[in-house]
C-alpha positions in Angstrom: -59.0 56.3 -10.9 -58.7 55.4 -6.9 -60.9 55.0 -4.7 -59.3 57.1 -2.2 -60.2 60.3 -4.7 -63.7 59.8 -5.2 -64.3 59.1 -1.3 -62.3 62.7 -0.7 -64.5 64.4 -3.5 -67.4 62.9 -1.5 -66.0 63.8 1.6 -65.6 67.6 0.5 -69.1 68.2 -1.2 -68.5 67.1 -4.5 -70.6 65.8 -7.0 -69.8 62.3 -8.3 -70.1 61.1 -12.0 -71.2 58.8 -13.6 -67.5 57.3 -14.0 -66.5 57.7 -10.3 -70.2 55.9 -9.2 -69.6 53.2 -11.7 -65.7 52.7 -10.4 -66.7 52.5 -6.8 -70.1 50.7 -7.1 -68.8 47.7 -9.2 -65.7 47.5 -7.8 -67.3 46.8 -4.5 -69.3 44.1 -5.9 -66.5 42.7 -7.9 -64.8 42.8 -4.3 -61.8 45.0 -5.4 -62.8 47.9 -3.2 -62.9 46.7 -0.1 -65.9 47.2 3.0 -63.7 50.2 4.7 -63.2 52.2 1.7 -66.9 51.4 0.9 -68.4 52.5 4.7 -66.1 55.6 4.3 -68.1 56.5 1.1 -71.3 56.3 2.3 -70.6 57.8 5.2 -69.5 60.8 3.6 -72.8 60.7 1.3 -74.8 60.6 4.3 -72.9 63.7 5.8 -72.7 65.4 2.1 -75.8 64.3 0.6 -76.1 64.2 -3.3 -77.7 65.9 -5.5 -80.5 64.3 -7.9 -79.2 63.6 -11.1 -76.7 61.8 -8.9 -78.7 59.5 -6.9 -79.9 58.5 -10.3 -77.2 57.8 -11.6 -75.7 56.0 -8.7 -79.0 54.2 -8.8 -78.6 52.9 -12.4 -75.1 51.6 -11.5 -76.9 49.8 -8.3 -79.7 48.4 -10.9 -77.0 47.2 -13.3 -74.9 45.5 -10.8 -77.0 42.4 -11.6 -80.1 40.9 -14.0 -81.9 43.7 -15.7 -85.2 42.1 -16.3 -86.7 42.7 -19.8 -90.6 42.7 -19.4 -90.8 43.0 -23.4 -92.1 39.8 -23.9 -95.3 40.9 -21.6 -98.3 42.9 -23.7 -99.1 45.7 -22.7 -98.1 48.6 -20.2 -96.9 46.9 -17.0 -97.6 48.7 -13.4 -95.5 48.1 -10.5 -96.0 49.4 -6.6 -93.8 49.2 -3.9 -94.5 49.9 -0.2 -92.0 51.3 2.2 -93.5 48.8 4.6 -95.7 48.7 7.4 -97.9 46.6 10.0 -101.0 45.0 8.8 -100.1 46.7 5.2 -100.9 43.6 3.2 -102.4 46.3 0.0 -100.5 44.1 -2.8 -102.8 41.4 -2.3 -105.9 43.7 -3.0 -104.7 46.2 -5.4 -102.7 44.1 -7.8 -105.9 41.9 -8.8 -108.1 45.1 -8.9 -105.7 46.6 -11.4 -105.3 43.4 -13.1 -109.2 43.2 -13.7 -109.4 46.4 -15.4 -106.9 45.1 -17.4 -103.8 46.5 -16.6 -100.8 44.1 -16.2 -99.1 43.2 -13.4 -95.9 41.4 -13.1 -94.6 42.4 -10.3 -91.6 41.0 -7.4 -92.2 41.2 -4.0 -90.0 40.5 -0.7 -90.2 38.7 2.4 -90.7 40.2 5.7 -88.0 40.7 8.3 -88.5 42.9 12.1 -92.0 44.4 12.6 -92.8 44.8 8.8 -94.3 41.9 7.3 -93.9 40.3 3.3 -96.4 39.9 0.9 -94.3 36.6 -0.3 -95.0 34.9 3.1 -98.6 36.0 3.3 -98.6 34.3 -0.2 -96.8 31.3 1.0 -99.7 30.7 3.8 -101.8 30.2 1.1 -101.5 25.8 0.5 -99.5 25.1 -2.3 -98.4 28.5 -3.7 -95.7 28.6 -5.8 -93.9 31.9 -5.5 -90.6 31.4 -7.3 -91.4 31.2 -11.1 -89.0 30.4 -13.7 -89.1 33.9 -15.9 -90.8 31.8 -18.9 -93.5 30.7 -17.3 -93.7 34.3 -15.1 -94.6 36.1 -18.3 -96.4 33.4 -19.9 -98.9 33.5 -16.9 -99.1 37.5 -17.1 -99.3 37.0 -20.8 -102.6 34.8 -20.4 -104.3 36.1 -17.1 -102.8 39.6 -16.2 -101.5 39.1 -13.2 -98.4 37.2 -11.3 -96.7 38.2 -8.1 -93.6 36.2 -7.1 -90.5 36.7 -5.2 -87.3 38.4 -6.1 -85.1 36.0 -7.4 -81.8 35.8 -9.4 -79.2 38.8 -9.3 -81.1 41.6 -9.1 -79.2 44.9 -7.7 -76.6 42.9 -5.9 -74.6 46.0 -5.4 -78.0 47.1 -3.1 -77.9 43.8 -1.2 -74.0 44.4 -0.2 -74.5 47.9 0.3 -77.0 48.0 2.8 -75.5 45.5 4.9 -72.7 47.8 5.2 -75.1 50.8 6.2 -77.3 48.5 8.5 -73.8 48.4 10.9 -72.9 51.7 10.1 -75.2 54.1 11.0 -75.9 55.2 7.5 -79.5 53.6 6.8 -81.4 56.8 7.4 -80.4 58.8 4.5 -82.6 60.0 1.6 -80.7 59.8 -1.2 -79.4 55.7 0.2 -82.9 54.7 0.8 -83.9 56.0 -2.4 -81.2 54.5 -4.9 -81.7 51.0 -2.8 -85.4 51.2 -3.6 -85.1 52.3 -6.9 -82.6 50.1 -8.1 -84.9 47.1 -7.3 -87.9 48.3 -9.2 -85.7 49.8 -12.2 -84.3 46.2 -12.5 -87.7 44.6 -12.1 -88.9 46.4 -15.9 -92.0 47.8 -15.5 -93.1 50.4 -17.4 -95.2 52.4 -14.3 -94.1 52.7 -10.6 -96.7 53.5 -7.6 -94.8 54.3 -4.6 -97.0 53.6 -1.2 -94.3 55.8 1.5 -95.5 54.9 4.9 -95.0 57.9 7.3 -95.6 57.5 11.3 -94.5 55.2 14.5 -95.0 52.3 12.3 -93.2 53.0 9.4 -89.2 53.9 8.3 -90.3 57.3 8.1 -91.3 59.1 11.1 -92.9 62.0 10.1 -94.5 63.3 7.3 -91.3 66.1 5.8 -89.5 62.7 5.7 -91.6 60.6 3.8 -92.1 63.7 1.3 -88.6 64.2 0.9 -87.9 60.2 -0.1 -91.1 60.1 -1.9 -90.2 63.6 -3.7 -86.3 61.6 -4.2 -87.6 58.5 -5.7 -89.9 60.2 -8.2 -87.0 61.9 -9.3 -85.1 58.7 -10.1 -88.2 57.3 -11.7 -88.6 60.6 -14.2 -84.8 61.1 -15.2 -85.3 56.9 -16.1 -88.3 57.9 -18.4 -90.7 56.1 -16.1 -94.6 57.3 -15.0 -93.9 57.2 -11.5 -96.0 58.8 -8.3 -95.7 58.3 -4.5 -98.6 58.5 -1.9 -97.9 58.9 1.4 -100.0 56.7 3.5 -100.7 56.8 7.5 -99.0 54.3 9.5 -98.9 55.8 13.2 -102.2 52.6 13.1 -101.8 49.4 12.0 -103.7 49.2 8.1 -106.8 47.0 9.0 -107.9 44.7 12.1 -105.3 41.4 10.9 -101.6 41.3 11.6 -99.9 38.1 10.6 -99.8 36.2 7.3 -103.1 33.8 6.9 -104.6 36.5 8.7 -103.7 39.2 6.1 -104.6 36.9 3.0 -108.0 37.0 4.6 -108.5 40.2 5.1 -107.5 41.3 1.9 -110.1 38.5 0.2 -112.7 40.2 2.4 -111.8 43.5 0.7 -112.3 42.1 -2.2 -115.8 40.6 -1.9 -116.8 44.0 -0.5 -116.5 43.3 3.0 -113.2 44.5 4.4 -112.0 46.8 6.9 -112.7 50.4 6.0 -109.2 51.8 6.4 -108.0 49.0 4.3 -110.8 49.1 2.0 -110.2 53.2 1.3 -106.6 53.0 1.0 -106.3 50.2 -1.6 -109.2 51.7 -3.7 -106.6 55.1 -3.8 -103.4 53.1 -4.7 -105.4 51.1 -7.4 -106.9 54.4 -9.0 -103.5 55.7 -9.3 -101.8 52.9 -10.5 -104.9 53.1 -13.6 -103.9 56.8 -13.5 -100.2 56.2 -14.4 -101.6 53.4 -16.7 -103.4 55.8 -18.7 -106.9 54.4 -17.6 -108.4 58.0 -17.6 -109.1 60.8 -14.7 -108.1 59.8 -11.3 -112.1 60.0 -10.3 -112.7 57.1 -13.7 -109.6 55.2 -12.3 -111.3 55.1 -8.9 -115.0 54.5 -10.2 -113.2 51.2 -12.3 -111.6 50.3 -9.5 -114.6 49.9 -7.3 -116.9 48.5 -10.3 -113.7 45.3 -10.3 -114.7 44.8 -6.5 -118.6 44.9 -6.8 -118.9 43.1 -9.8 -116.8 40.2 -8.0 -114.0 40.5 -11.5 -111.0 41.5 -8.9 -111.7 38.6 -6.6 -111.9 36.1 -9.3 -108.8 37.5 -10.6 -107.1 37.0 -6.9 -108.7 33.7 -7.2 -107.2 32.9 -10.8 -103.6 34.2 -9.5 -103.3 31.8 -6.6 -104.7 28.5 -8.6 -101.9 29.7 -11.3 -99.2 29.5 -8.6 -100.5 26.1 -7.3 -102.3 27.5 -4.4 -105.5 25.9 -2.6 -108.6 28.9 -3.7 -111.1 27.1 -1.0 -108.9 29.2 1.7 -109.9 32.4 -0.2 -113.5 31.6 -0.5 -113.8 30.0 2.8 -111.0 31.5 5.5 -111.9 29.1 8.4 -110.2 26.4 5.7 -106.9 27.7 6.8 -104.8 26.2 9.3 -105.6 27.6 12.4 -103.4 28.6 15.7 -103.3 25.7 18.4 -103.7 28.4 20.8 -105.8 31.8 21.0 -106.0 34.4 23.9 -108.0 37.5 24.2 -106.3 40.9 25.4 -108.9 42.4 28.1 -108.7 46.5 28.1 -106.8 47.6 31.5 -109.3 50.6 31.4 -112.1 52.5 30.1 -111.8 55.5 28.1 -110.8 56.2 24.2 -108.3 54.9 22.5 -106.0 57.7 22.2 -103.0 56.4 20.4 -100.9 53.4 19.6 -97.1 52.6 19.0 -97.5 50.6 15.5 -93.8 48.9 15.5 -94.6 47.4 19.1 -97.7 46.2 17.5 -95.7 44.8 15.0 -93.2 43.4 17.3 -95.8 41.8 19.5 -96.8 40.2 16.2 -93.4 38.7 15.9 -93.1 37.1 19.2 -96.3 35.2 18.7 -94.6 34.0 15.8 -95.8 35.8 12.5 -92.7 37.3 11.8 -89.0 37.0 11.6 -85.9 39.0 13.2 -83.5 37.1 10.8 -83.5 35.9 7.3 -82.9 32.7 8.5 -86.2 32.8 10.8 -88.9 30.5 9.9 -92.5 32.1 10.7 -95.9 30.4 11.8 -98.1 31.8 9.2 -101.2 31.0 11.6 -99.8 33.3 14.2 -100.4 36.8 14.5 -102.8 39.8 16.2 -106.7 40.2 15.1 -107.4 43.5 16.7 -110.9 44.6 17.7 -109.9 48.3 18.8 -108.3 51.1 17.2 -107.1 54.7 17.7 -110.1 56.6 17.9 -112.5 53.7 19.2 -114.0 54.0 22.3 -113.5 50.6 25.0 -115.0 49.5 28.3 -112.2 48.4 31.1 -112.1 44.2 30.5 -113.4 44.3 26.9 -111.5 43.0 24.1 -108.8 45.0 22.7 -107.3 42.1 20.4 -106.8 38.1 20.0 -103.7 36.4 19.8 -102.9 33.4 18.0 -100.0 31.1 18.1 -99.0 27.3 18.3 -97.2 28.0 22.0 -98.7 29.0 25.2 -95.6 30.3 25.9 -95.9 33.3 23.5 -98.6 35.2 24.8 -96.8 37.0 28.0 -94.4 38.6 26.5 -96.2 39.2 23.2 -99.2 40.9 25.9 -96.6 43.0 27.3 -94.9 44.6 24.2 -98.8 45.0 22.8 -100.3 46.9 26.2 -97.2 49.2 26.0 -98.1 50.2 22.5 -102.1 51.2 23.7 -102.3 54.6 25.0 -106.1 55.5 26.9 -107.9 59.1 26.6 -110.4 60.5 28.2 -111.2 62.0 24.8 -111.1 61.3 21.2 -107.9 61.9 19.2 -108.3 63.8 16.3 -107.1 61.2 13.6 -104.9 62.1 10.4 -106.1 61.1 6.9 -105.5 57.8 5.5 -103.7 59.5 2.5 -101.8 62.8 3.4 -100.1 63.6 0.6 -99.8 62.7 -3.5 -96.0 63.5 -5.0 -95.4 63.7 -8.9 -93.4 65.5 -11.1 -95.4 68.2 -10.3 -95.5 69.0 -7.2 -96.6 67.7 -3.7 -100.4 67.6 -3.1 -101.4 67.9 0.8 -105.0 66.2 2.1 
């Protein structure tokens, strides 16, 4: 078999098997197919497309390149989620301890944030103490005894992903469906859980631009998840707004404990009570309107706090920050951002949000970047509010004066003003199963 022959199939619309996917895949982590031959294949994916059974099985190879975690030793079904990503969209850290108190399991790896996204680990890691790389043992053993553990993705899980998408990040082949879906996939195949909720962001903010898109990859992924034999379903969520009032990680963490004691954000609070109903959906819980009624019951009875509560003190991490925010460290330095005019506010561009998020400090453009988990964007307008020229649109926090120009600048670009209000899309547009797509 050469490499040369499976990138010319490719290249002419063929379909590869599972052979050819396996030769090139693992060859390319094993370093005997080399970065051009490599960028010439996924180049000619991109242009050719693949059809479904083959982006699953190109994303088995991708999930075998590395560990394969075996989540046997945990009781129970196990429910994962993953988010395309977004601004302000810190849902893990309300949904995972709702589901947890209704007595689903959750062992589930989470990422760092990098550009105008942010991670649930660093919001995590503003938390004092938290530990969020666990050594597997003790990962399921804590599952085991309290239901719940999110950590970070460690070992060699889906290597072949890692190298592949640094070769489609420099050449122009990150936007295609059947590549964003295998890199996704491959993850949360490796990571062993039983039940997948996909959260597929759609708008300014997100990967996804419009809604068609976010279908399409949602519609792609839950295709990979059913030919794998997992119970898998996708919502597409709204992200042309940032998700909440807090942007930045201390910020997020509490925010998402003021969901939780029944006191959050609307958007956020409404969102997270969908995702957790269908993650108790795929778990078998009962009808999607039980699912949702438990769901709610864990955040007025106080159970999914305390479970938030229990998760953190398991990881080493200082609770009196969840009970009492104004515990955390704070910003050296806070500005407001005065309205320029009066009117509604019509509309706002979420990744400049985001990005003005990052200059103050709450997020990274490298890997390498270290972040100020104090920093970051509480907003006191949104699309659809109505604001008085001089009144606050937002505060800034960060430990350096300097910050806040250019941070101000990127953030009053994003803010468009109406003399009317917009007519705002739903939270939730769209459920995808096997089934079908389901429009709200």
């Amino acid at each position: 078999m050469r490499m040369y022959d499976i990138i010319a199939k490719k290249r002419d619309g063929g379909t590869l098997d599972r052979a050819e996917l396996e030769f090139a895949v693992n060859g390319f982590v094993a370093g005997e197919v080399p970065d051009y031959q490599m960028s010439a294949l996924l180049m000619a994916i991109y242009l050719r497309g693949m059809a479904d059974t083959e982006t699953a099985e190109l994303t088995e190879v991708m999930a075998r390149s590395g560990d394969m975690v075996d989540l046997s030793a945990i009781e129970g079904i196990k429910v994962d989620k993953h988010s395309t990503g977004g601004v302000g969209d810190k849902t893990t850290l309300v949904i995972t301890p709702i589901v947890a108190a209704c007595g689903v399991r959750i062992a589930k790896m989470s990422g760092r944030g990098l550009g105008h996204t942010g991670g649930t680990v660093d919001k995590m890691e503003s938390v004092p103490g938290t530990r969020t790389s666990l050594a597997r043992e003790e990962f399921f053993a804590q599952v085991n005894r309290i239901g719940i553990s999110v950590i970070g993705q460690s070992g060699n899980l889906a290597p072949a992903d890692k190298k592949m998408y640094a070769l489609r990040d420099v050449t122009a082949t990150v936007g295609c469906i059947p590549l964003i879906a295998s890199s996704i996939m491959s993850k949360k195949l490796a990571a062993g859980s039983d039940c997948i909720l996909l959260d597929v962001k759609t708008g300014n903010g997100a990967f996804m631009k419009t809604l068609e898109e976010s279908i399409r990859l949602a519609q792609a992924m839950v295709a990979i998840g059913q030919h794998h034999g997992r119970k898998i379903a996708a919502l597409i969520t709204d992200m042309d707004t940032p998700l909440g009032l807090a942007i930045g990680n201390s910020l997020e963490v509490a925010e998402s404990a003021a969901v939780l004691k029944g006191s959050g954000p609307a958007d956020l609070t409404e969102v997270c009570y969908q995702l957790a109903a269908n993650m108790l959906l795929l778990a078998g819980k009962g009808s999607l309107a039980q699912c949702r009624a438990m769901a709610e019951h864990a955040v007025e009875s106080g159970a999914a706090f305390q479970k938030l509560k229990e998760m953190f003190a398991a990881q080493g991490g200082d609770t009196s920050v969840l009970d009492d925010p104004a515990l955390f460290a704070r910003a050296k330095y806070s500005q407001v951002v005065p309205a320029p005019q009066s009117g509604f506010l019509y509309a706002t561009d979420t990744e400049k949000i985001g990005n003005a998020s990052v200059l103050l400090g709450a997020g990274r453009l490298k890997k390498e970047d270290s972040i100020d988990f104090a920093a970051g964007i509480v907003l006191h307008k949104k699309a659809g509010g109505r604001v008085q020229a001089g009144e606050p649109l937002a505060t800034f926090y960060a430990e350096d004066e300097a910050r806040f120009a250019a941070a101000k600048e990127m953030f009053l670009s994003a803010i468009r003003f109406a003399d009317k209000a917009p007519e705002l899309p739903p939270l939730v547009l769209a459920r995808v199963t096997a089934e079908g797509v389901e429009r709200f």
